[in-house]
Structures are given as structure tokens and as C-alpha cells.
N, C-alpha and C positions, 0 to 999 in steps of 0.2 A: 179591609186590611190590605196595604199594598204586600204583594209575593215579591219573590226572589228576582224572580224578571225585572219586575217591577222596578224594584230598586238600582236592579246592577243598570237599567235603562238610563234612572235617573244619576246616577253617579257618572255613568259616561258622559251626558248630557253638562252637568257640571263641570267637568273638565273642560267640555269644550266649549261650553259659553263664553258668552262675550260676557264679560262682567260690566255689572254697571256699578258703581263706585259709592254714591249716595248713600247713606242708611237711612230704617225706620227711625222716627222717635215717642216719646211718649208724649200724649194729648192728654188735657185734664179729665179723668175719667169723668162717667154716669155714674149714679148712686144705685141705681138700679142692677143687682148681679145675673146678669143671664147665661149661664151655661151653653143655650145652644138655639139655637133656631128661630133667633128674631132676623128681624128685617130692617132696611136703611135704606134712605134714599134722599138723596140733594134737590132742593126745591130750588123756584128762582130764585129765593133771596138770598141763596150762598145757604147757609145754615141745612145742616145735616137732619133730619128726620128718626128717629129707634124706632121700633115700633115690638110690641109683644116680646116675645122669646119662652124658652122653656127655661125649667131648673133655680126658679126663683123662688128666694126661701118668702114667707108671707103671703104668697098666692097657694090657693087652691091645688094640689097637684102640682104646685110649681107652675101654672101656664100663665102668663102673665099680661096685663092689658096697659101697663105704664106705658105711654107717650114720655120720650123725653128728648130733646132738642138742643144740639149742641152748635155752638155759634165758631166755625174755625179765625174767624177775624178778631172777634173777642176771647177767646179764650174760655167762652162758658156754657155750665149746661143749664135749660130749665125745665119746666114740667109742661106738657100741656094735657088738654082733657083725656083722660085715659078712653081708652079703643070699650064700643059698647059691648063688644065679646071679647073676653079675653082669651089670644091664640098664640100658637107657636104652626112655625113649616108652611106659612102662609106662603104668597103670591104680592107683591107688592108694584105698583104701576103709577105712576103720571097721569092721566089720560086729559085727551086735548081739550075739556072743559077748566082744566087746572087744580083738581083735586085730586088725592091721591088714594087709589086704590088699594084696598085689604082684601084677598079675595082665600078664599078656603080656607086651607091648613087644619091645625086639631085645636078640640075645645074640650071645657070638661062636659062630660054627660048629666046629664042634671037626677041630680036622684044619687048620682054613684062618687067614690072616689075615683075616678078612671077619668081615660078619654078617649074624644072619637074622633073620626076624623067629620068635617063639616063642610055644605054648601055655601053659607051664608058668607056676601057682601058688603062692605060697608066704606064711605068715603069719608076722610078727613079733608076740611078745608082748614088749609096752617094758616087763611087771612083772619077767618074768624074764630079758631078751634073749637068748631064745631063737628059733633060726627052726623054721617046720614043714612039712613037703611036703604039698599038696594034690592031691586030684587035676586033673589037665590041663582046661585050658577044652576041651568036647569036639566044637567043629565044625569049628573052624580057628587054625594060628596070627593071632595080631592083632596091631595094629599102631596104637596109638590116639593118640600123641603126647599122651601124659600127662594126660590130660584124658578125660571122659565118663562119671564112674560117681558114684553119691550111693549113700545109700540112708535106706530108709525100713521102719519093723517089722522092723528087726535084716540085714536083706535087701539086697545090692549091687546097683543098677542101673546096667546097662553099657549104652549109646546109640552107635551107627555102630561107628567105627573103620577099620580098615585090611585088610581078610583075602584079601589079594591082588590086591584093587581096594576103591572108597571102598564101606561098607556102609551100611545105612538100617534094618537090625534093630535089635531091643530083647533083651537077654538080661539073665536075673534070677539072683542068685547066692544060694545060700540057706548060710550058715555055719554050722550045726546038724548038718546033713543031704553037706555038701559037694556039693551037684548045683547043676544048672544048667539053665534053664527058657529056653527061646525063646518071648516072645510075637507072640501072632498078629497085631496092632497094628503097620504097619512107618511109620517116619518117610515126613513126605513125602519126604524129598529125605536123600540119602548126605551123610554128614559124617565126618569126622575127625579127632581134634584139638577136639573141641566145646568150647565151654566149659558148664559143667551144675551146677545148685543146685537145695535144696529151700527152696521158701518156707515161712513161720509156719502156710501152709493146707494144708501137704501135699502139695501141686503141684513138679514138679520142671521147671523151666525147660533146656530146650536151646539156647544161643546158638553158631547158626558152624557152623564145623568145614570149611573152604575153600568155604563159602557163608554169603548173605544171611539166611538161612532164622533165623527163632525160633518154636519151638515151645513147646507147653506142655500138660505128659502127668500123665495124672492114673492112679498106680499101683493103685489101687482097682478102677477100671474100666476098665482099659489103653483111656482115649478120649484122645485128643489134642483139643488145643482151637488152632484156627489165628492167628499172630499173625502183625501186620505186619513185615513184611519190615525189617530193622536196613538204617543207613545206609551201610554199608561191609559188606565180606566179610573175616570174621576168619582169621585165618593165621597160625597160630603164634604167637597169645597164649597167656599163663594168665590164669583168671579166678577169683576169689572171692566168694562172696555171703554180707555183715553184712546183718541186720533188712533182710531183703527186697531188696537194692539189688546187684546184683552190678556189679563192678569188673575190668576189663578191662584187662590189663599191658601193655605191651610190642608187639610183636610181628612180621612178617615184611617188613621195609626196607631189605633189601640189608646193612645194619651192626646191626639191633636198630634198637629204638624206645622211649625214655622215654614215652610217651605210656598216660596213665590215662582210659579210656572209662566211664564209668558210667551204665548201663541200672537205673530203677526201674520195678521189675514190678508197683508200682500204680498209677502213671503213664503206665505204659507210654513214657516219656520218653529222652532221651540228654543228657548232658551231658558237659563235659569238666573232669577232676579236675585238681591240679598233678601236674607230672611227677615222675618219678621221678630218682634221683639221677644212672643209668647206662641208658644205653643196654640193652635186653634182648631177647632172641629166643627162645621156647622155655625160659623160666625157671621156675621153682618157684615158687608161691604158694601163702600158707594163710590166715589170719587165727585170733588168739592170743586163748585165753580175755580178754585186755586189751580186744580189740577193737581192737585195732592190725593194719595186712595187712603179710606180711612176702614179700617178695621176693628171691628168692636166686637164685647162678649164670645161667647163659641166655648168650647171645655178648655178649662186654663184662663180662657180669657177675661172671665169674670164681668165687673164693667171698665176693666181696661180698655183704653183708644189707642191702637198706633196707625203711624199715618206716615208714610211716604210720597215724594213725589219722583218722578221716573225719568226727569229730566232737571236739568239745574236753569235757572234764571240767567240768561245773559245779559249783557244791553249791548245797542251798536249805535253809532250815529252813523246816517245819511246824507250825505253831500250828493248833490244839493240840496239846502231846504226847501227851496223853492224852486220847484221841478214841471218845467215849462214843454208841454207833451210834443210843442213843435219844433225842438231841439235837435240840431242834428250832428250834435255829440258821439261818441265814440260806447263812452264807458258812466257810469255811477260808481261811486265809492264807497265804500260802509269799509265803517272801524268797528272793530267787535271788540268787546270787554267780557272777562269770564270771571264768575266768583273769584273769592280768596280759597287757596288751597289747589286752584286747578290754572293749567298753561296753556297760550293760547297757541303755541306753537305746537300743542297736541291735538293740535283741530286737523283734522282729515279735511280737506280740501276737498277731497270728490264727493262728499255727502254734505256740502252747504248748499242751500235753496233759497233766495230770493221770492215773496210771493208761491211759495210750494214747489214751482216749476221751474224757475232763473239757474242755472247752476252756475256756479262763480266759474271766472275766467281761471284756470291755471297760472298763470301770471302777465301781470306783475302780482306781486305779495312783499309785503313787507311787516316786521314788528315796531313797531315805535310804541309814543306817549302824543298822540294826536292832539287830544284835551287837553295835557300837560296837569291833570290829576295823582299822576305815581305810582297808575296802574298799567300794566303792558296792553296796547291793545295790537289785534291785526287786522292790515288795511287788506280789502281784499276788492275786484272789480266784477261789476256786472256788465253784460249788454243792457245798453240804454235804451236802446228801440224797442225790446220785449216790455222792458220794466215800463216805459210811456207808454206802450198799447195793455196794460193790465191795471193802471187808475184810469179814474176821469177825475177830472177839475175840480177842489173841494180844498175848504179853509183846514179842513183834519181830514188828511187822511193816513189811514194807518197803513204801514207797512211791515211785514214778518219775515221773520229769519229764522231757521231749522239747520240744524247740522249734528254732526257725532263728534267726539275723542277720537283720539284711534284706540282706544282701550274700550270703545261701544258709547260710553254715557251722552245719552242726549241732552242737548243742548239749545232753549229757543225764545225769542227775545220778540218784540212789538214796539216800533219808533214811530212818531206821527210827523208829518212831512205838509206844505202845503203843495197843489199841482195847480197849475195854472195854464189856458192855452189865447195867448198874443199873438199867433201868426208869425213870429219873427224866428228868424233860424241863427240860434247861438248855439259858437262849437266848442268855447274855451271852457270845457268841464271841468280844466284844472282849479281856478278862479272857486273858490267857496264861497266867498262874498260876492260871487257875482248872481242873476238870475237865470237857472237855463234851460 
């Protein structure tokens, strides 16, 4: 239950967030009603994974073993083989063979109306829907409330849990080999329930897990690195982490909580997102090759889907199309285009990035209709010389733009360009038609 602190924390925190403008919407629900404690996870092919959950009428105890697969580009959900143990509070993973890991969580006890918590493993492959028995986690049953594993070099890492009191171990899951490695390296502080991502650097962040605590463990050299203490104690969220920012669901308030937390791990910052459609407690998160985070089941949740995305779609064009590395130009040009509903002249300039790292020139800037389409766009200038030393030569190559509002809402776009290198030094970058 969040306390007093708790909340007067997060009210301050709400005020003074940057708002991000977007809302959630509804997805075509599961048929499957889970209450609480399944699991979700984006495969290659785009299409979302459910897996288990509790609280489902027709199952045993309510624990539940439907597989069911929802397609965000089509619009649909289907069935696949259900999981050979039916669990809730599981552990769920990737791992670098490409099947997806079910690891612990509770099951029913066989002989009783009840349940336990359990060691047993098992992997789905979504090419074949096939499942396959692993062997057993081999220290203890656990107990993780869906939450605490990533991995990194094909490898599951599993962080605290449940194994008959809160743990504070690290265990590494190797797919290849089916073993299981305890490292020597222990959390400061027991967690369960955590919420856990890998950054762009290879760093896998630990938030929670019925404490304050955020860590930050670097699987290389099993060190931890200490971080400040978050402003609440997380309790039965789910969490996911887009480009470095992990997102924080729901979580434990007596009825569930709409409420979207977002921690950026180069910030080291908290903000508050818009809420979520329903109410949720113990729900399913993933985020969709879209970049949309989707949110399923949890209490309240039912088999409701919402799903936001935490940035809006731009587009820009690139002058020149054809970008000749040996050019000895001044500037590059991009026109930016922003949905309907938003202005581009509420684009913060000191937060636009070229390639991650280009930061647009302060001026010139100008508003026009570049395209002559009817929609405003803004011209804005790069250094050419950075932008030519960051492709090489290629019939497609892509190029990425990132920026903010000034009201926060991020904003990011991918144009394909070709780059070519002739040796010749052209400086007339004004020229579009021309090559340079």
C-alpha cells in the first residue's frame, strides 16, 4: 500500500513533471481474463507473447497456462499451445538460442486445492509452438512476481525474488548449456518483484522490488554501481525500458493504480507519464517492436490491452538525397514534419539530434511548406562534416532524428538517404537537385 509520504511524494512529482501529451488507447482485448500475474514479452516478429497469469475463472485455482498472442499490426489475438505447467509470478526471458523462457513462479500443488511456489523451467518456441522441459532452477523454488530477468550475450539474468524469504542473489541462466551460475556479487538489499532492464551500454538496471533501492550491475564484471535511492517503494508494478527510459505501470493500492512512473537512466530523473486507461496491479508489460508499451490483465485489468507510445512519429526530409562524404559544404538541411494536433514551432531546438549526437545549428531556422503538402514543416541545419563522418557509402542509408516539445513530448523520425564518395569537393548545399 502506498503511505502518506508516498503519495504527497508523488503529487509533488506530478506537478512538476514535464507532461507528455499522448494518451493510452484501447487494444483489442485477450479472451483470456487474468487478474494478475502473467507475463508478456515481444518476440522478433513484432507480435506480443501472454503467457500464464492468476485469477482466471476455468483454471484450477485460477492459475492459468493459456498462451495467447496478439498481433499489434493486425489487430488480433490468437491461441497458441498452452505452457505444459500452468503458472502465475513467473520470470520470463529471450534467451540467445531464441526461445522464450518460463522460469519459476507458483503452480497448483498436485493432490490439493492450493499453491506452491516452483522450480521448474520450460521454453516456448513461437516458430514452432512448441514447448520444452528444462532442467529445474537448481537452488530453490522462486517466487519473483513476474519481474527480474533480462539478458545479455544470449544469457538470462535473474536478480532477488522469492525463495522462501525476499532474496538479494544474482543467478545467470546460460541457454546453450541449460545450467545455471550463482554469482558471487549479492544486491545490496533483497528484492522481489523488481522491475530490471538493459541499457544501450550494456548495464542492466534493477528498480524495487518492495523497496527503495536502484541499482546498477554491470554483467562483465558482476560490480554493481550504487544509485540513489527512487522516491517511493515499488510494489507490484510492471515495468519496461524504450531507449534507456524505463516505465513504471500500475501497481499495489488497495484496487490497482493507473498511474505511469518514468525513471531516465541518464538523468537519473522521475517524472510522471499520463495514466493508463484501467486501473492495474501486477499486470503484464512489454513494449512492441512499434515502440508502443502495452499493458495487459492485472486487477481491474481483466483481458483488457492499452498501449501507448511515449513519443509521436515525425518525418523529415534530408537535403541532400544524395550525400557525397567528400563534400565540402557548410550545412545539411532537414525539414521536420509533426503529426496533426501538434506545432512545429513548439520544437525546442536544444533537444534536436541528428544521428543521436549532431545537435542542430541555432540558426538559421525557418517555418515553411518545403514539400508544398499543407502541412507546416521546420527547416532546421546540421554540421555537414560530423553528419559525413557518421555514414559510409550505401544505396539506403538510414538517417534518425530525436527531439522534444517544449511541453516534454518526444518526438522521432527515420528518413533513408543515399551517400556516395567521388572524390570531388562540392560546396553548393543550397542546390537540392544537385549532388553533394
Amino acid at each position: 500500500m502506498l503511505n502518506i509520504l508516498t503519495i504527497l511524494v508523488l503529487t509533488i512529482m506530478a506537478v512538476r513533471a514535464t507532461a507528455i501529451t499522448n494518451e493510452w488507447r484501447l487494444e483489442p482485448g485477450v479472451s483470456t481474463i487474468r487478474r494478475g500475474y502473467a507475463n508478456a514479452i515481444t518476440f522478433t516478429d513484432g507480435k506480443v507473447y501472454l503467457f500464464g497469469g492468476g485469477g482466471v475463472p476455468g483454471w484450477k485455482v485460477g492459475i492459468c497456462g493459456a498462451v495467447e498472442i496478439f498481433d499489434p499490426e493486425a489487430g488480433t489475438v490468437t491461441r497458441g499451445a498452452d505452457m505444459l505447467t500452468p503458472r502465475e509470478a513467473m520470470t520470463v526471458a529471450i534467451g540467445g538460442d531464441g526461445l522464450i523462457y518460463c522460469m519459476g513462479g507458483r503452480r497448483v500443488k498436485e493432490g490439493y486445492y492450493s499453491v506452491i511456489d516452483t522450480n521448474i523451467i520450460e521454453a516456448y518456441d513461437p516458430i514452432t509452438d512448441i514447448w520444452i522441459t528444462k532442467n529445474p532452477f537448481p537452488y530453490a523454488p522462486f517466487f519473483v512476481f513476474s519481474a527480474a530477468a533480462t539478458w545479455i550475450d544470449g544469457k538470462i539474468y535473474c536478480f532477488g525474488g522469492f525463495t522462501g524469504k525476499p532474496d538479494n542473489r544474482v543467478f545467470v541462466y546460460d541457454p546453450w548449456s541449460d545450467t545455471w551460475q550463482k554469482k558471487p556479487n549479492l544486491m545490496a538489499t533483497t528484492r522481489w518483484g523488481a522491475v530490471v532492464g538493459m541499457t544501450s551500454d550494456n548495464k542492466i538496471w534493477v528498480i524495487g522490488g518492495y523497496t527503495d533501492n536502484i541499482g546498477e550491475y554491470d554483467p562483465i564484471t558482476d560490480n554493481w554501481i550504487p544509485k540513489t535511492s527512487g522516491p517511493f517503494i515499488t510494489c507490484e508494478e510492471e515495468g519496461v525500458i524504450y531507449d534507456d527510459v524505463f516505465y513504471i505501470l500500475g501497481g499495489n493500492s488497495g484496487v490497482g493504480s493507473q498511474e505511469v512512473k518514468i525513471f531516465d537512466t541518464k538523468t537519473e530523473q522521475w517524472t510522471i507519464g499520463p495514466p493508463m486507461i484501467l486501473a492495474r496491479t501486477g499486470c503484464a508489460a512489454t513494449v512492441g517492436l512499434n515502440g508502443r508499451i502495452y499493458a495487459m490483465g492485472g486487477n481491474r485489468g481483466g483481458g483488457a490491452i492499452d498501449s501507448w507510445s511515449p513519443h509521436i512519429e515525425a518525418s523529415f526530409d534530408f537535403d541532400p538525397n544524395t550525400l557525397n562524404i567528400k563534400s565540402k559544404g557548410k550545412w545539411v538541411t532537414v525539414y521536420i514534419e509533426l503529426p496533426v494536433g501538434y506545432d512545429v514551432t513548439s520544437i525546442d531546438l536544444s533537444t534536436v539530434y541528428l544521428m543521436e549526437n549532431i545537435l542542430a545549428e541555432s540558426k538559421p531556422t525557418s517555418v515553411g511548406d518545403y514539400d508544398n503538402d499543407g502541412i507546416p514543416d521546420l527547416m532546421l541545419k546540421f554540421d555537414r562534416t560530423r553528419v559525413q563522418s557518421s555514414v559510409t557509402p550505401g544505396e539506403v542509408v538510414e538517417i534518425n532524428i530525436l527531439g522534444q516539445l517544449i511541453d516534454g513530448t518526444v518526438f522521432k523520425s527515420i528518413s533513408v538517404i543515399r551517400v556516395i564518395d567521388e572524390g570531388n569537393e562540392h560546396t553548393n548545399e543550397e542546390d537540392p537537385s544537385s549532388v553533394e
